[in-house]
N, CA, C and O of each residue as an XYZ file, in Angstrom:
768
protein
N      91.342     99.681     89.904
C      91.741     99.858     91.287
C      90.661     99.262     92.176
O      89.637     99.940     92.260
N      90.705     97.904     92.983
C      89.630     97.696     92.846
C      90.982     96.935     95.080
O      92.169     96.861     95.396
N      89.570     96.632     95.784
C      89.789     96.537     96.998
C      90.407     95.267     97.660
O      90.942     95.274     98.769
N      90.271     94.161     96.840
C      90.574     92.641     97.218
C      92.079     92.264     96.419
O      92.454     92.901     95.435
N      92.416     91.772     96.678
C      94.069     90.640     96.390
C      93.275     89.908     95.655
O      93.692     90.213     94.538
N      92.382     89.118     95.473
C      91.794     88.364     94.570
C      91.369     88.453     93.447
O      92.223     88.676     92.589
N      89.876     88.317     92.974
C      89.528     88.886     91.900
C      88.961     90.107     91.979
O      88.253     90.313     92.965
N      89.086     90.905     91.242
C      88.563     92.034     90.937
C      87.285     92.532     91.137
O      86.716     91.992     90.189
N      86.290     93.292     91.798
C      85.040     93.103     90.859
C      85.026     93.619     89.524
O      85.858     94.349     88.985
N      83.878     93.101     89.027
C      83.347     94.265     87.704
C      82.228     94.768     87.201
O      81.097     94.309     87.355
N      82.674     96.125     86.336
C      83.957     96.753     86.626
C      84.865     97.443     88.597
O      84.584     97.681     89.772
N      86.032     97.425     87.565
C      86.750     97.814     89.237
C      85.793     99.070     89.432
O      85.224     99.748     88.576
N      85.788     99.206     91.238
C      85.700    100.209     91.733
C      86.068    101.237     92.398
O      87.002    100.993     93.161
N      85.881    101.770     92.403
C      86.664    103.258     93.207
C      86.845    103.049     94.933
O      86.006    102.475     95.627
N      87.705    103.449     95.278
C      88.211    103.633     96.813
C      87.550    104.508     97.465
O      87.866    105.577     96.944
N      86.633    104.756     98.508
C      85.689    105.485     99.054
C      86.294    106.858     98.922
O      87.416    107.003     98.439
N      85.743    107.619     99.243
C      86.684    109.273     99.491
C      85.661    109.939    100.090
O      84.519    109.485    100.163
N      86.001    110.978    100.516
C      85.231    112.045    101.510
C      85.541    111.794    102.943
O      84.931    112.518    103.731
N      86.302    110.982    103.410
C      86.405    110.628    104.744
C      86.762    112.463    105.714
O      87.505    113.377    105.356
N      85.999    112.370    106.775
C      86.119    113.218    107.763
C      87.080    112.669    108.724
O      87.611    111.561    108.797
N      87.185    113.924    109.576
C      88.329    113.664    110.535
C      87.634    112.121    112.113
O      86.478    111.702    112.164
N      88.487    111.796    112.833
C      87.397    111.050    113.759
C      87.103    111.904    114.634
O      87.709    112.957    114.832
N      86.012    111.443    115.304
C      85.122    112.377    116.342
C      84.675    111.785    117.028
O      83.449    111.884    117.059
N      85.440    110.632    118.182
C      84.880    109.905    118.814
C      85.053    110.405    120.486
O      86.159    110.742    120.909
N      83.855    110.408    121.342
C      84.277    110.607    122.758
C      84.287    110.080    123.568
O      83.331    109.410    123.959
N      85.640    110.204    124.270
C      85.883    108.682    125.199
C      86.168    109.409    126.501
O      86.501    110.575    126.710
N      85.962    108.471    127.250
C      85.714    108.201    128.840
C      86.733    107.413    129.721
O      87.268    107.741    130.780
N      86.870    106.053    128.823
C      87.498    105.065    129.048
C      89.056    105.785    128.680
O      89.522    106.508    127.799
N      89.610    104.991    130.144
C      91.166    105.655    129.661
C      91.547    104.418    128.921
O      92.684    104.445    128.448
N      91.078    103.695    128.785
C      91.940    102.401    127.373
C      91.263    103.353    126.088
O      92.183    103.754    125.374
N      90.343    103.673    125.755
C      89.988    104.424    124.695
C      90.763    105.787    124.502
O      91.028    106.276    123.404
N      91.120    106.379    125.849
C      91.728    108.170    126.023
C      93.131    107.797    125.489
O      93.789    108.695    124.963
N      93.710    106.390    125.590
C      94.945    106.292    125.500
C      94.862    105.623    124.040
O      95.946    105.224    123.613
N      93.731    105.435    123.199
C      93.818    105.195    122.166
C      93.596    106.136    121.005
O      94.029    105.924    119.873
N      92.835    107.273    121.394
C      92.624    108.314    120.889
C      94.156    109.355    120.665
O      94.425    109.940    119.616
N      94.923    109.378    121.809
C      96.317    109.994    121.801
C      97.020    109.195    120.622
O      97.946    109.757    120.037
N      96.706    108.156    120.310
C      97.660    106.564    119.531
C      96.755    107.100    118.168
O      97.461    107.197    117.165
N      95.616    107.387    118.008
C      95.040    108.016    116.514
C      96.006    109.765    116.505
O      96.511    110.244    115.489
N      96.027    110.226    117.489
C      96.725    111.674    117.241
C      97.746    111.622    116.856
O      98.206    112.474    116.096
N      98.394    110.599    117.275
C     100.197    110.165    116.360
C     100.050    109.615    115.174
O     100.997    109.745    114.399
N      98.901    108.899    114.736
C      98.651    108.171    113.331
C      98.778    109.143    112.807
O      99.892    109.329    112.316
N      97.492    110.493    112.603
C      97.458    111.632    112.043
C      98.562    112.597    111.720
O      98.413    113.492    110.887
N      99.789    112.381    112.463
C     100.878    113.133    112.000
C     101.995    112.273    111.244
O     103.026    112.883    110.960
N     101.899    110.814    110.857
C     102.780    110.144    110.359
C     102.916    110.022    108.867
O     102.139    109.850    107.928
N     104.397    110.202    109.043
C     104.199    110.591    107.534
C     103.676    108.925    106.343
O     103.826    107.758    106.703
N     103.182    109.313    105.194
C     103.153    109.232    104.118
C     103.943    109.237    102.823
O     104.932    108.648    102.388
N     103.047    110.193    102.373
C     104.289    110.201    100.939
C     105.129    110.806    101.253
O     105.313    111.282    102.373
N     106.131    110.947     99.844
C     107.589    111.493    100.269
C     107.027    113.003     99.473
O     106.173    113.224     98.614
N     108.027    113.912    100.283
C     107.710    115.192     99.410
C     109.095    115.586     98.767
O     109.353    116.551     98.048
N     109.848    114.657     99.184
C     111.527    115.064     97.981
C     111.653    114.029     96.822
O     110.860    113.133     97.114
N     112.090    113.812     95.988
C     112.411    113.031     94.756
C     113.597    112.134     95.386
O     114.692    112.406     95.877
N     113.124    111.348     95.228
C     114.902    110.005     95.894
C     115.253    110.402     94.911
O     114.887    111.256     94.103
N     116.685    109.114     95.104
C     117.901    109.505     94.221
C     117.136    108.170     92.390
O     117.314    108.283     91.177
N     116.420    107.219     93.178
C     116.058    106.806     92.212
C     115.067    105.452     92.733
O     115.143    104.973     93.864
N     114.054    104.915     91.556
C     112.841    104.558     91.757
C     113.019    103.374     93.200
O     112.261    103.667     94.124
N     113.688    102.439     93.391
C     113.927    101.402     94.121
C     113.943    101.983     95.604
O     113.200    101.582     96.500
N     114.974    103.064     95.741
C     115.100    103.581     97.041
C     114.103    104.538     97.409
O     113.995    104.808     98.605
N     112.975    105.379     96.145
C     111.886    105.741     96.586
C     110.533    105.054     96.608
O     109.613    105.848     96.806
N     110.249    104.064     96.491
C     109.347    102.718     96.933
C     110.009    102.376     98.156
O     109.138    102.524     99.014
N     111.115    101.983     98.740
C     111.314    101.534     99.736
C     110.960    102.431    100.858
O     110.223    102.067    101.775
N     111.610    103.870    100.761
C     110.992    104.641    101.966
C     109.731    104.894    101.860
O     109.311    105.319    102.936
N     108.510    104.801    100.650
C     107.148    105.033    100.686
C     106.490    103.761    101.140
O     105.293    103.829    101.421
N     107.302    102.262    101.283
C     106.678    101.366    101.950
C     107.199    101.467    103.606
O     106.536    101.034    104.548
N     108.569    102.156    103.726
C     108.758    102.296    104.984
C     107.883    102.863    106.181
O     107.590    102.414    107.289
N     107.417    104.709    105.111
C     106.264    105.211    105.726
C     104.766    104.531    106.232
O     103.953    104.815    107.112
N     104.871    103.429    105.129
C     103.249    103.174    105.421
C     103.697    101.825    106.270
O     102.652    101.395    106.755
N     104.798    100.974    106.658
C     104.848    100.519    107.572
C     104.789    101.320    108.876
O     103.823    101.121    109.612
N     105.610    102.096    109.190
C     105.483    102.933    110.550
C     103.773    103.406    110.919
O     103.051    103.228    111.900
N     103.663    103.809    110.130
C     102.032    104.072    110.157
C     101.022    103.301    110.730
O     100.372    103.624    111.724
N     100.858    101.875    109.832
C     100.249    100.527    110.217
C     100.949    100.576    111.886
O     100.356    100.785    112.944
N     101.992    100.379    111.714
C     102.444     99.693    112.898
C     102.254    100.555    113.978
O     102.741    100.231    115.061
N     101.444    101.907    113.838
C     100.874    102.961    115.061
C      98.993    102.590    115.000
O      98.178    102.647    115.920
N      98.826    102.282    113.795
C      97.224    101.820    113.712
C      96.809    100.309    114.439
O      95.690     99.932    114.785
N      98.426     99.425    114.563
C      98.185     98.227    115.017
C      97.870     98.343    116.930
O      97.047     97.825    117.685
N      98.935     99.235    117.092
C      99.046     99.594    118.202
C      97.701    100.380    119.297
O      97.392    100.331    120.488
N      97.183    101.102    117.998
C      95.847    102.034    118.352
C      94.387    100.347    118.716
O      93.486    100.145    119.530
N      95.001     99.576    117.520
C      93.548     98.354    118.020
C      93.897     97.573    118.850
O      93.101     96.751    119.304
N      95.195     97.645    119.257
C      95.293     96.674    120.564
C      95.019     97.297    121.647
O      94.572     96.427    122.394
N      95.016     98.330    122.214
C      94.314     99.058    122.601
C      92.582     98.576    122.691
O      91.892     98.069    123.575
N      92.289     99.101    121.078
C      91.040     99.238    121.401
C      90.736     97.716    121.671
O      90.415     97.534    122.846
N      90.747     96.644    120.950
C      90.324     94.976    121.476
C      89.723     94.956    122.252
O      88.552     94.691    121.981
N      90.053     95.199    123.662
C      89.443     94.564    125.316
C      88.187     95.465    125.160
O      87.062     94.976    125.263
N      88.409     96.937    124.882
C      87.156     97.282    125.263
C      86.101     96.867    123.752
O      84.887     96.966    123.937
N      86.306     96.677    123.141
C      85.466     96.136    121.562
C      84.730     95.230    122.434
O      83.505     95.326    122.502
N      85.414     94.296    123.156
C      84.797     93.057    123.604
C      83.890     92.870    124.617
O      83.233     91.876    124.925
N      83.972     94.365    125.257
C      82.734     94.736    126.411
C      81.563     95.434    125.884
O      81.634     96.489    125.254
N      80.351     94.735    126.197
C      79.036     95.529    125.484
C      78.986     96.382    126.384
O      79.245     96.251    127.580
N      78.491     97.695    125.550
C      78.123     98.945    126.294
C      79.016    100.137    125.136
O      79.775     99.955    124.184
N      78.532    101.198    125.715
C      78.813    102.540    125.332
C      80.646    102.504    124.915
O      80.880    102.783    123.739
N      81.315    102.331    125.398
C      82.951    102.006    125.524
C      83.037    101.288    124.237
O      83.516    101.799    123.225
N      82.557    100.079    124.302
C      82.368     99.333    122.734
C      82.404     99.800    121.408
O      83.199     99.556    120.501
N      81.061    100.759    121.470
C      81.131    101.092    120.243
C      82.276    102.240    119.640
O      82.781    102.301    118.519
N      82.489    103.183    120.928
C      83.332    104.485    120.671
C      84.257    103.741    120.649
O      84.959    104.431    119.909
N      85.099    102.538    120.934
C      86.507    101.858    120.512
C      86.177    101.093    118.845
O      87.159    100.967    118.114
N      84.989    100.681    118.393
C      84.614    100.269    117.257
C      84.785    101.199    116.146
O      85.331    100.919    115.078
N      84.188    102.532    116.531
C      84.207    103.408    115.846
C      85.807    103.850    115.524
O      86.362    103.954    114.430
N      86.238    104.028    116.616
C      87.849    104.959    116.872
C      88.712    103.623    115.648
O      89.169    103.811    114.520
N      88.661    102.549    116.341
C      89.397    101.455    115.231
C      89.091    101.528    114.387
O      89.912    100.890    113.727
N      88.222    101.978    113.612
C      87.852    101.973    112.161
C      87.879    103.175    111.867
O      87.401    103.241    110.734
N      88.132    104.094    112.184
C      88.431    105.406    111.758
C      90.268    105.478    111.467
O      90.921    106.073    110.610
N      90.652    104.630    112.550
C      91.977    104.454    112.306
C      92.573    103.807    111.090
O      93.521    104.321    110.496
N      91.935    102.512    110.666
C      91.573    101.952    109.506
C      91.528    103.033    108.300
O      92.359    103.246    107.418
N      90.567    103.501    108.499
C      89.680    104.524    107.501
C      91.092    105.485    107.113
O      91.550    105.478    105.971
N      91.612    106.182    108.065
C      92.769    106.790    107.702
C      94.234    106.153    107.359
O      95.109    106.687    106.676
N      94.276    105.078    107.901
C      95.178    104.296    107.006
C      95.412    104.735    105.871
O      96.266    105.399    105.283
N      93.629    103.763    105.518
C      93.607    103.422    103.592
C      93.708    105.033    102.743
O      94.249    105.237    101.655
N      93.232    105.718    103.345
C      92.707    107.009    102.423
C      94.579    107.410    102.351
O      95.085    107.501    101.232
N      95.252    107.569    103.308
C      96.850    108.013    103.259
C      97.460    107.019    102.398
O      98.112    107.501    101.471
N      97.408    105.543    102.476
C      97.983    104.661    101.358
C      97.011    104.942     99.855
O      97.556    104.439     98.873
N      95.922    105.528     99.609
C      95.418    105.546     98.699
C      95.817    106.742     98.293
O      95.859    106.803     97.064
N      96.208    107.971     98.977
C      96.465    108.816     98.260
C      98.106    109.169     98.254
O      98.707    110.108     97.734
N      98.461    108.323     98.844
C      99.966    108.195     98.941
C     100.729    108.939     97.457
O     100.265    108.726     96.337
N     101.673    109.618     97.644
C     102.332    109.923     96.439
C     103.892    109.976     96.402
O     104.375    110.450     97.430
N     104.853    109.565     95.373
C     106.023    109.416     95.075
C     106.752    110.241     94.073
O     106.923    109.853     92.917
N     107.227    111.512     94.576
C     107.933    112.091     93.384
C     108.431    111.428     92.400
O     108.585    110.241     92.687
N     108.784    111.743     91.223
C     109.677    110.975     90.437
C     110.979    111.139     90.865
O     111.440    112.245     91.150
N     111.565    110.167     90.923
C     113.042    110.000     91.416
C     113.824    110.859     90.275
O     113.410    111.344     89.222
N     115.137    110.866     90.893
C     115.668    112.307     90.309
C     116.473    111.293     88.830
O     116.862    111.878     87.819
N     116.617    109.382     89.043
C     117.717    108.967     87.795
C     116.096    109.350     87.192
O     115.902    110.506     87.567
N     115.222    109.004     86.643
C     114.191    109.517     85.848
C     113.624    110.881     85.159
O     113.022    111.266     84.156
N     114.150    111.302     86.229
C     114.449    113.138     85.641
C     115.212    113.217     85.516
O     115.376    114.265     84.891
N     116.416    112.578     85.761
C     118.221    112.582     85.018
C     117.839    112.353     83.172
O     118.098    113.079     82.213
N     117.056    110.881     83.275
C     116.447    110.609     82.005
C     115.824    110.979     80.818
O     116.053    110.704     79.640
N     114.947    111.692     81.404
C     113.767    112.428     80.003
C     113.826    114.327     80.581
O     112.927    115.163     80.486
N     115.293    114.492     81.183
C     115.575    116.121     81.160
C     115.258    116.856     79.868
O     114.722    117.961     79.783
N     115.656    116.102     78.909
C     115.944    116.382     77.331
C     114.501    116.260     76.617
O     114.213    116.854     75.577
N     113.815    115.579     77.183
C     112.370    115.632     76.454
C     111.570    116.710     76.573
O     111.961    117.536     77.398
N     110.413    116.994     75.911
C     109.534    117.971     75.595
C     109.062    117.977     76.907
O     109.294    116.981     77.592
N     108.246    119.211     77.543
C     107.287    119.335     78.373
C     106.318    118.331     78.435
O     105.968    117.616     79.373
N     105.928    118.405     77.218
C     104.350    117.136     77.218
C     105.009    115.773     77.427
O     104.254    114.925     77.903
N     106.242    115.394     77.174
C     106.453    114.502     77.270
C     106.781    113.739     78.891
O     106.419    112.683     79.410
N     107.640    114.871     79.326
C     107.951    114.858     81.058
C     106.473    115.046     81.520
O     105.785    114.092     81.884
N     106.133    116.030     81.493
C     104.356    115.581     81.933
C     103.706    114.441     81.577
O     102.743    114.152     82.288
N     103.956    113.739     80.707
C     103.261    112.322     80.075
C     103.674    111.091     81.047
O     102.861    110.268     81.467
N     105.355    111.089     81.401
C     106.146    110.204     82.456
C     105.411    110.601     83.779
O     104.869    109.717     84.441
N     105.377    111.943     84.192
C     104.832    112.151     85.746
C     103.411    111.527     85.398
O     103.514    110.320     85.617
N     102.343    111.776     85.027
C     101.133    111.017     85.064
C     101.293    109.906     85.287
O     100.995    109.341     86.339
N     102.143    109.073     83.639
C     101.925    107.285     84.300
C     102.768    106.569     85.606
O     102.600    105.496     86.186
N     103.847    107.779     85.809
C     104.802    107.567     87.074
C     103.280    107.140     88.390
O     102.850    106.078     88.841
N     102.918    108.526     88.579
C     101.889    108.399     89.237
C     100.550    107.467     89.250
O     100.206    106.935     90.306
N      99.973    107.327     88.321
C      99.148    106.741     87.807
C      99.762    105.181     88.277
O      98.907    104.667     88.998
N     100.889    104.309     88.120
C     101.468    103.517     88.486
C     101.455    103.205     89.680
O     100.576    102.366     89.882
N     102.019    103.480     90.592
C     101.903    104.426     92.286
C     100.362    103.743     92.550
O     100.149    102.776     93.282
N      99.278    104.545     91.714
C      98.549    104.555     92.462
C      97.904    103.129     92.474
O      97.437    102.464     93.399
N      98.080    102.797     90.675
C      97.469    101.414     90.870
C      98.228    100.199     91.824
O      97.470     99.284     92.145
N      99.530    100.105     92.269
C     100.166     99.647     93.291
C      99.276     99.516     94.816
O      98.936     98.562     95.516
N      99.130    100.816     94.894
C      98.928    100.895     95.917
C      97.280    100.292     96.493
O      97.003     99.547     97.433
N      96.451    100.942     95.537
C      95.031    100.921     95.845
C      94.418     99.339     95.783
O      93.207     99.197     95.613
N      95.275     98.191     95.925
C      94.477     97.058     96.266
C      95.117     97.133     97.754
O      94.640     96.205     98.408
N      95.921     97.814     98.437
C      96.286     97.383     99.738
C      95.341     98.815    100.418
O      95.080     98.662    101.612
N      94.979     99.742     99.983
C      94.594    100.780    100.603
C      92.661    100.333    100.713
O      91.991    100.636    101.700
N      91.966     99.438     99.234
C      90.905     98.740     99.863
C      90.568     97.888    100.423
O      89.416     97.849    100.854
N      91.737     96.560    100.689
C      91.486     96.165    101.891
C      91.335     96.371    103.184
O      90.666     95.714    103.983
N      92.099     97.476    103.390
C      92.410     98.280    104.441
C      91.124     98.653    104.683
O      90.527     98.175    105.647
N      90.607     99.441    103.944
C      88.913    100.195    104.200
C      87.904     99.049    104.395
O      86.946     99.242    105.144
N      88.063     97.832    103.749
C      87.071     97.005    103.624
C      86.969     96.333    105.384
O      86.000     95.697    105.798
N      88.043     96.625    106.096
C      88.317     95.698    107.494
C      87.578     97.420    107.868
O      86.377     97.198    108.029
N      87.750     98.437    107.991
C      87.260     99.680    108.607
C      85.365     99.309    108.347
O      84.532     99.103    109.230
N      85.171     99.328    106.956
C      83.678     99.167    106.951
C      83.142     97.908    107.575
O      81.919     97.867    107.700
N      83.813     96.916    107.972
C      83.452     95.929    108.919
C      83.063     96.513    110.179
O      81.962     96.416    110.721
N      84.017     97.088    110.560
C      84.221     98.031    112.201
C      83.035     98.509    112.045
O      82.081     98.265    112.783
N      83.024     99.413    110.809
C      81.704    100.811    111.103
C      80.317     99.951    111.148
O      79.243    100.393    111.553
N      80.495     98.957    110.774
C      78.833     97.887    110.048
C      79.222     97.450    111.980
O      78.412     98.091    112.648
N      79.781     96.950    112.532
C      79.952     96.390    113.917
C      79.437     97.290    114.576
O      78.397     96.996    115.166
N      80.094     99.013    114.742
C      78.832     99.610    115.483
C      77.902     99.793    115.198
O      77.126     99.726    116.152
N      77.436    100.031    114.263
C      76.079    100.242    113.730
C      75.007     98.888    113.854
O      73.805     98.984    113.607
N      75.662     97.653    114.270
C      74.903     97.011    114.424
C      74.290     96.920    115.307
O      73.152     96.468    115.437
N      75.520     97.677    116.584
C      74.963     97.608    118.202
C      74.446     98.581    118.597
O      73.734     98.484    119.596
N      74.655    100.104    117.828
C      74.019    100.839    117.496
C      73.350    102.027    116.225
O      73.827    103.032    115.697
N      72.176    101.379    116.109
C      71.739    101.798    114.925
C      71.814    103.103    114.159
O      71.771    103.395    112.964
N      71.946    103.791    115.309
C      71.311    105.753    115.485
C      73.224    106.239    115.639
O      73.552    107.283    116.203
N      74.257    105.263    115.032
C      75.723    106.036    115.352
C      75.647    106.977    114.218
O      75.270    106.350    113.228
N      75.758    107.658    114.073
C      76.003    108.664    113.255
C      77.732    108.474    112.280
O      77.752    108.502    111.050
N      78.448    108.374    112.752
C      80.194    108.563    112.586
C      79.738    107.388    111.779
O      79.454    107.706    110.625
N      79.546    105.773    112.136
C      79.504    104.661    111.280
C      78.564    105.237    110.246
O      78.966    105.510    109.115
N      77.501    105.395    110.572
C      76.669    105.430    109.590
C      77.244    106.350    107.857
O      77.109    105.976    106.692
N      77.882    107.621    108.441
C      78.274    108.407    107.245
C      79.151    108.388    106.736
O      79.474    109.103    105.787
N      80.283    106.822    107.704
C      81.548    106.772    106.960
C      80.477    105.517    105.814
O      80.574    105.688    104.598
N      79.855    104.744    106.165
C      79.595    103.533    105.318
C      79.034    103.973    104.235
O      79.363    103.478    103.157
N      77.998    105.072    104.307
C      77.322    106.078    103.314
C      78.620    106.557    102.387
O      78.646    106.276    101.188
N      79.393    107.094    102.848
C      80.764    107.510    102.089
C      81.127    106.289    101.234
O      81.063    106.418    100.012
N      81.512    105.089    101.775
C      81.840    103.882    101.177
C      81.159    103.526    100.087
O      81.665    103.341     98.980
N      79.872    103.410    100.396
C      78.489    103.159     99.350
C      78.631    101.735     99.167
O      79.650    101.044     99.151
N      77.278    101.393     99.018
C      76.683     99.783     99.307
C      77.670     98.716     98.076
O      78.042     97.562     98.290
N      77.926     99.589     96.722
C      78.832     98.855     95.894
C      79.994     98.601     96.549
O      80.390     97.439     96.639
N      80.716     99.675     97.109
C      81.983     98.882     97.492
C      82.089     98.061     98.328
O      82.962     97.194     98.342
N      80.631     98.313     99.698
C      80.828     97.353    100.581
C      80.402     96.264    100.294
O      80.556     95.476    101.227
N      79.962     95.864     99.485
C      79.261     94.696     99.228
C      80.629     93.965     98.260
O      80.799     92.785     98.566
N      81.461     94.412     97.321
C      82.179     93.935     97.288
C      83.341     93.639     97.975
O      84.350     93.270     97.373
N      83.286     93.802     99.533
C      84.717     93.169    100.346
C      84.249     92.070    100.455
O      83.051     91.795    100.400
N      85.341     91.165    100.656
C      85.209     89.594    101.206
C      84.800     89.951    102.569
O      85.062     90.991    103.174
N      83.933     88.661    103.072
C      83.222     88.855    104.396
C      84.293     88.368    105.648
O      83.938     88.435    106.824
């Protein structure tokens, strides 16, 4: 599970985890009105919590979810843009806020999950316990490896953001402990 469309590193690495909630404070009503645009990210759904009727139509609504999603995170950085582009205090708290938005993206597509569709449990009804438990693992396990090259790119454009404030300011705290979370292996393996 490793963060790039390209090559791999090696070995693959793990997808950051520990992410905290954001905690950014804004002033700027382009930022106040971007912060409301992260409060709607935070309630959008994700995974599915019912079993579709079967695997095709439950991939489609779990890519549906994480389109609607993106397309509230796209909305949250257009927003933030203009003020990114003004030095000063406003800057970084829109640097930060966009990459927290980022940050929660990837961690929801990374931990994204897909019941098993119900023709699949139509399927192995008749099998042993260990065995239906054996299908839900690689069901899942599947899922995840799907997912987790689009959920580290995702983070790898966030640890850009967090490395952007931290460049303008050294002493941010929020960048600093999401990149610490990330750890120097993974960041060092995103494309620049």
């Amino acid at each position: 599970m490793r963060a790039r469309d390209d090559a791999p590193a090696s070995p693959p690495l793990p997808l950051p985890v520990g992410r905290s909630d954001a905690t950014v404070t804004v002033n700027d009503p382009a930022l106040a009105s971007a912060a409301s645009t992260y409060q709607r990210l935070v309630t959008a759904p994700f995974s599915l919590e019912t079993p579709s009727s079967d695997v095709s139509t439950g991939i489609h609504a779990l890519v549906e979810n994480v389109r609607r999603a993106s397309a509230i995170a796209v909305e949250l950085a257009h927003t933030c843009e203009p003020v990114e582009a003004v030095a000063g205090p406003s800057q970084i708290a829109a640097l930060v806020l966009h990459a927290d938005a980022l940050d929660f993206v990837a961690s929801r597509i990374a931990s994204a999950t897909l019941p098993v569709p119900l023709d699949v449990l139509a399927q192995t009804q008749d099998a042993s316990p260990e065995i239906r438990a054996e299908i839900d693992r690689q069901f899942d396990q599947r899922i995840a490896e799907v997912l987790a090259p689009q959920a580290g790119t995702v983070y790898c454009t966030a640890a850009r953001l967090y490395q952007a404030a931290l460049a303008l300011e050294p002493t941010q705290r929020r960048a600093t402990t999401q990149l610490a979370a990330y750890g120097d292996a993974f960041i060092g393996s995103c494309t620049p």
